[in-house]
C-alpha positions in Angstrom: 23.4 -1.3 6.5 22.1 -4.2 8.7 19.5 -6.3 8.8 17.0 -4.0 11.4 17.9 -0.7 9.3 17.2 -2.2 5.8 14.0 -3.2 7.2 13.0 -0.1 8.6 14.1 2.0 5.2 12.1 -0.5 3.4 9.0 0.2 5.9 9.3 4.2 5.7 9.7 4.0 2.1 6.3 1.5 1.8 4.7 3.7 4.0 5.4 6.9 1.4 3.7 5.3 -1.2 0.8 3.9 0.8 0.4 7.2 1.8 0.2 8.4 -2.3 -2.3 5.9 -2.5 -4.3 6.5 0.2 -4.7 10.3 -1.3 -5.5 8.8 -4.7 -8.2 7.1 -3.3 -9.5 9.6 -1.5 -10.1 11.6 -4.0 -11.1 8.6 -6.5 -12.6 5.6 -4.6 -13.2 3.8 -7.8 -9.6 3.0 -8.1 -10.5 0.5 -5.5 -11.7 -1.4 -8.0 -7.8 -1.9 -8.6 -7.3 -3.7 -5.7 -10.1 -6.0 -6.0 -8.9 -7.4 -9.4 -5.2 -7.9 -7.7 -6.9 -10.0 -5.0 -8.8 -12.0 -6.9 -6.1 -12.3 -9.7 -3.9 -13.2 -6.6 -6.3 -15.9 -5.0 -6.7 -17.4 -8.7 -3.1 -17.8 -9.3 -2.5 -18.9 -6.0 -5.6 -21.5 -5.1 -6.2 -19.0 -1.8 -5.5 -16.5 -0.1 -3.1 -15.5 3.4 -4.9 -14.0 6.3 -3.9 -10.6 5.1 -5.0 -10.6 1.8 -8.4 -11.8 3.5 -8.0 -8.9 5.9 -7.5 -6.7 3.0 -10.8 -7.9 1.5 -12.8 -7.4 4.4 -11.9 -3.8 4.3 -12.6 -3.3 1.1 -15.6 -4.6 1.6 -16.3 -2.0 4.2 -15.4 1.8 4.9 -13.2 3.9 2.4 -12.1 5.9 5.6 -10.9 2.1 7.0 -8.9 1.3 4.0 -7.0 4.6 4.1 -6.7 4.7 7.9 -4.8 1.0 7.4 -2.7 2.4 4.6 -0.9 5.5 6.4 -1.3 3.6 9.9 2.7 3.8 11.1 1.8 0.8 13.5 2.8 -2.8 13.2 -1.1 -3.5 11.5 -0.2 -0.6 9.0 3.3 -2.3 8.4 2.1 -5.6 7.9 -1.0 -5.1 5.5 1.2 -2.9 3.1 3.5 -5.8 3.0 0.3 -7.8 1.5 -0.8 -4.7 -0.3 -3.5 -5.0 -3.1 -2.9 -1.9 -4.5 -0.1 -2.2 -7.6 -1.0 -0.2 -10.4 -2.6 2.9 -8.5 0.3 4.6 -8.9 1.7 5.4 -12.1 5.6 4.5 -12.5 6.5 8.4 -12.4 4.8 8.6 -9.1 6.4 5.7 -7.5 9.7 7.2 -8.9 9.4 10.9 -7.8 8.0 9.6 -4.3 11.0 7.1 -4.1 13.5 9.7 -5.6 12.2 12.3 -2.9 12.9 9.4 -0.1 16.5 8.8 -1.0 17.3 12.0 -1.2 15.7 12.9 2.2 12.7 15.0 1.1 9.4 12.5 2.2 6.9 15.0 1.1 8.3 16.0 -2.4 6.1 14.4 -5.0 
């Protein structure tokens, strides 16, 4: 597999569990909370933060429909704030396993 095709799995496969996420929270904003701790956890550890964890702040500061509209956004802002994505430990490990699972075996929507 080369470089470009590796890169796009690895976007489609982020996407899928951004997606998971973004139905989690939909259905429970608290779990936002979750990605508040990360960031600050994540400015602590790292004495700042990049531009996209700051753009992930500002959103969840702001709208709930915002924050899920960035997380299933198939666009090059969609790609690039998953790649700084506050949001480890909203999905369980089964989760992230069947939704990966589903992706290699080419069934997306299986959960």
């Amino acid at each position: 597999m080369d470089d470009r095709t590796e890169r796009v799995q690895s976007e489609i496969r982020s996407l899928l569990l951004h997606q998971r996420v973004a139905e989690k929270l939909a259905a429970n904003p608290a779990l936002l909370g979750c990605a508040v701790v990360n960031l600050d956890r994540w400015r602590d550890a790292d004495a700042g933060e990049s531009p996209d964890r700051q753009g992930w702040r500002r959103l969840l500061d702001g709208r709930l429909d915002d924050v899920l509209a960035v997380l299933v956004d198939p666009g090059e802002r969609g790609v690039r704030m998953r790649k700084a994505s506050p949001f480890p430990g909203v999905l369980t490990e089964d989760e992230r396993r069947s939704i990966i699972e589903a992706w290699k075996s080419g069934v997306p929507n299986a959960e």
